[in-house]
N, C-alpha and C positions, 0 to 999 in steps of 0.2 A: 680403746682398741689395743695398744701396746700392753695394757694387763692381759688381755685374750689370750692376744699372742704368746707372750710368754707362759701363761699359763696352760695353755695346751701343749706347747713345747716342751715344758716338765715334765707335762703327764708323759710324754714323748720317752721322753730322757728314761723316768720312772719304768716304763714298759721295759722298756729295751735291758735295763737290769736286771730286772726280771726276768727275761729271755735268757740272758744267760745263766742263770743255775741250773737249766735243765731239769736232768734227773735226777740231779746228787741232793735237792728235799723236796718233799713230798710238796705238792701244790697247798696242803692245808700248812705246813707250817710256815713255807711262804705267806700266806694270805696273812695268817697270825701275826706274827714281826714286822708285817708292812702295815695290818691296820693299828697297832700300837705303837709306833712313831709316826705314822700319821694325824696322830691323835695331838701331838705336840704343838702343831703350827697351828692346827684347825684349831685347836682349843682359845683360841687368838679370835676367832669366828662370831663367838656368843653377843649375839644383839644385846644392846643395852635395855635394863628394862627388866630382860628376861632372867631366870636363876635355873643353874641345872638341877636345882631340888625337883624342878614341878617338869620335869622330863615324861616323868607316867603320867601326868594330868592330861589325859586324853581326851578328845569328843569323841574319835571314831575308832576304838583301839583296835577294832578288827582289821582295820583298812592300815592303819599305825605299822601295826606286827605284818599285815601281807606284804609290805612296801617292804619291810626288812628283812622279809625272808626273799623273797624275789631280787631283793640289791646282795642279799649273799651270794645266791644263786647264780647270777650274774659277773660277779668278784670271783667266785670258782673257777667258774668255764672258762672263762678268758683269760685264766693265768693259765689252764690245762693249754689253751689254746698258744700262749705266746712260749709255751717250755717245747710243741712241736711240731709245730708247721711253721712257714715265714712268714715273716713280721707284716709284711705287705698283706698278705692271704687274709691274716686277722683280722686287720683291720677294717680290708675291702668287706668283708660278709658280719665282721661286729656294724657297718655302718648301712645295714641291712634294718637297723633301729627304725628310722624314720618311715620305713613303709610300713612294720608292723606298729608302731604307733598311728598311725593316718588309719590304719585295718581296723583297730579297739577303740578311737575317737568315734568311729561311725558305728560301730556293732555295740559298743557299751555306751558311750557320752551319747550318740546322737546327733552328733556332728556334722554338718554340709561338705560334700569334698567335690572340689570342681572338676571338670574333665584335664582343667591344664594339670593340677595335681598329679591326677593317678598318671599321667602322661609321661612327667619327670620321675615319678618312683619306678612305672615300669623301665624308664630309660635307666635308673640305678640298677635294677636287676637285670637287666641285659648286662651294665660294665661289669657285676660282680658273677654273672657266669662268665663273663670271659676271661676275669681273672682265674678262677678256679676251675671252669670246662669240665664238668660233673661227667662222665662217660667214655673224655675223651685222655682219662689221664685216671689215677688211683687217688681218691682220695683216705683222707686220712681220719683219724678219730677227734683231733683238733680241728679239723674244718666243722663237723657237725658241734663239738660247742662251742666254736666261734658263732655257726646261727644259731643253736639256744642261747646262748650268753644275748642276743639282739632281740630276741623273744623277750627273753625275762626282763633285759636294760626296759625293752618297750613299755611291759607291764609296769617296773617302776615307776615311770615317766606316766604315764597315765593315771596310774591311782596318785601321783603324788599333786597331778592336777584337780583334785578331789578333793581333794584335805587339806593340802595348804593356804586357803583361803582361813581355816577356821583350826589350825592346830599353831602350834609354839612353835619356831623354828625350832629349839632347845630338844625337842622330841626329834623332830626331823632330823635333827644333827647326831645324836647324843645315842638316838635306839640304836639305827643301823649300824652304828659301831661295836655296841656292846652286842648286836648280834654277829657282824662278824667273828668279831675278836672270841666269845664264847664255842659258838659252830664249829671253828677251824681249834680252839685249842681241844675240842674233844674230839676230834677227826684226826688230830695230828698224831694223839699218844699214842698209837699203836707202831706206827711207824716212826718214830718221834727218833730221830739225830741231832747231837748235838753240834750246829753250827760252828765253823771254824773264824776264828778272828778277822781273817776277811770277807766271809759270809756274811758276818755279825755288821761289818761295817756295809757291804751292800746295801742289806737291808732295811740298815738304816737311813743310808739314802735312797732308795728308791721311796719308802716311807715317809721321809720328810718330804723329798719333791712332790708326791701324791697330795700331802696335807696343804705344802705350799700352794700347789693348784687349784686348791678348793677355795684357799682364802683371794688371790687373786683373782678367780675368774669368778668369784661374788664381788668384787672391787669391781670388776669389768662391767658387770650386768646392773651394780648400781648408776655406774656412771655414763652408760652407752644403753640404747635401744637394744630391745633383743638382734632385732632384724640386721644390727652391723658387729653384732658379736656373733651370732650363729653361723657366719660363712668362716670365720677363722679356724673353726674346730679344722677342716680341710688342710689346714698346717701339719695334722699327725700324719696325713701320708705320705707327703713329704719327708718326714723327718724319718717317717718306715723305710722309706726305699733307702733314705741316706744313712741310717742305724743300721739298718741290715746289711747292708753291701759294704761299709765300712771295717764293723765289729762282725757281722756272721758271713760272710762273703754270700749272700743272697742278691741275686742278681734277676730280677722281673725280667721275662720275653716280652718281644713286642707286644704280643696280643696282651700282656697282660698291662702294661704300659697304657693302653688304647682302654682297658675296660678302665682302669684305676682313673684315667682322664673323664671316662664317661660318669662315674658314677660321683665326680666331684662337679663335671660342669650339672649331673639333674639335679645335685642338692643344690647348688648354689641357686640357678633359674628357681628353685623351690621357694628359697628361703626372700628372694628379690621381689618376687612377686608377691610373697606376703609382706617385706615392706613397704612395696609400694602399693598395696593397699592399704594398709593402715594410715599412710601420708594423705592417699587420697581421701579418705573418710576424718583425717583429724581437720584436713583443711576444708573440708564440706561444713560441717561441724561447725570451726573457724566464720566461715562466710554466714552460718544461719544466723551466730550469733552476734554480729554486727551488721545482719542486712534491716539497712532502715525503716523505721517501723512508720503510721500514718501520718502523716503534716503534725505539725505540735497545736493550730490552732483550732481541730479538731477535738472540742471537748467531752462531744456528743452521741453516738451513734444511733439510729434508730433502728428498729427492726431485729433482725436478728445476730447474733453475732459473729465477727468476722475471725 
């Protein structure tokens, strides 16, 4: 639980770095510089067992390379998003994730989704219209890819429930990297500045806290249940309103205040009541497996079987 935490907290920290550069580099060579020292810590990551030689030894290379171009995709918009609109806004409509995944588990997997589900995602999209109130205020061009960036996160998230039973981590790790880092260095040149010494050092930390986060919040999910690590992610919007209003003087309205509460209490009821299904089906389970079976002096049965 305490890797969770910190580890979203980074990603936290990491964001809010980001945010500040603004205008002055382009979102692709941002992406560039953060995913090559994030590459440093993560590189700390590789399962044992496994060797980054056989990284293209793929089962599904189609599904492999979509996952990587949808995690680019996704890496884009949301840096567009955090250089300009506030930090909070992002986050509220990036955490727009969980409903379009719950949408593609049922339309592509095939998935059961109960009425309490769609209950609490519609209660998430009620908080994140009220953070942003479409109609009743100008939106911006960062709001719309803060919701593709939760489109495409969605689609990562879903193909990577596909493949990772039967691909190498080392792939899963190792592609979407070298696809970022590739995308964004040929997206950058045209517009391509060279970084100033303490850009240079930003970047570098936002980049390691990034890598750092990936290695800790695998530390977290070996060591803890999903179901008591997934409510902690709800730590980054916190750390939104308190980064923003800090370092960018962004200060959330009530109303937005009220939706940012709403769309953290549907995920959490989300996330509870699938661990507390899973509790109750390991301990059903539990009971089958030790409910006692015919008298022992029973050697015999006759007729048919029981």
């Amino acid at each position: 639980m305490l890797y969770a935490v910190v580890a979203y907290s980074v990603y936290s920290c990491g964001d809010a770095i980001i945010k500040g550069f603004g205008q002055s580099l382009s979102v692709f060579e941002i992406g560039f510089f953060i995913a090559v020292f994030s590459l440093i810590p993560a590189a700390f990551a590789k399962p044992k067992g496994e060797h980054w030689r056989d990284s293209f030894r793929l089962r599904h290379p189609g599904l492999v390379h979509l996952r990587s171009f949808t995690g680019v995709a996704s890496s884009i918009l949301v840096t567009v998003s955090f250089t300009t609109i506030p930090f909070a806004e992002t986050y509220s409509l990036v955490f727009m994730m969980p409903l379009f995944i719950t949408v593609m588990s049922v339309l592509i997997l095939r998935e059961h989704v109960d009425i309490v589900r769609w209950s609490m995602l519609t209660l998430g999209f009620v908080g994140v219209m009220l953070v942003v109130r479409p109609g009743f205020r100008e939106l911006e061009f960062g709001h719309l890819t803060a919701l593709l960036c939760a489109v495409f996160g969605a689609s990562t998230t879903t193909i990577l429930r596909v493949i990772a039973p039967t691909e190498k981590r080392v792939s899963l790790i190792a592609l979407p990297a070298i696809y970022v880092i590739v995308v964004n260095a040929v997206l950058m040149v045209p517009t391509f500045v060279m970084p100033t010494l303490q850009q240079f050092g930003l970047l570098a930390a936002s980049g390691s806290l990034v890598g750092l986060g990936h290695i800790l919040l695998i530390s977290a999910t070996r060591n803890a249940p999903a179901s008591q690590v997934a409510p902690i992610q709800y730590v980054q919007i916190v750390w939104a309103i308190g980064l923003g209003a800090f370092f960018y003087f962004e200060y959330p309205d009530l109303l937005a205040y009220i939706g940012l509460a709403v769309v953290v209490l549907s995920g959490l009821v989300n996330v509870f009541v699938d661990g507390a299904r899973a509790r109750i089906a390991g301990r059903f389970a539990e009971y089958r497996a030790v409910r006692p079976g015919p008298p022992s002096n029973i050697t015999e049965v006759q007729g048919p079987e029981i």
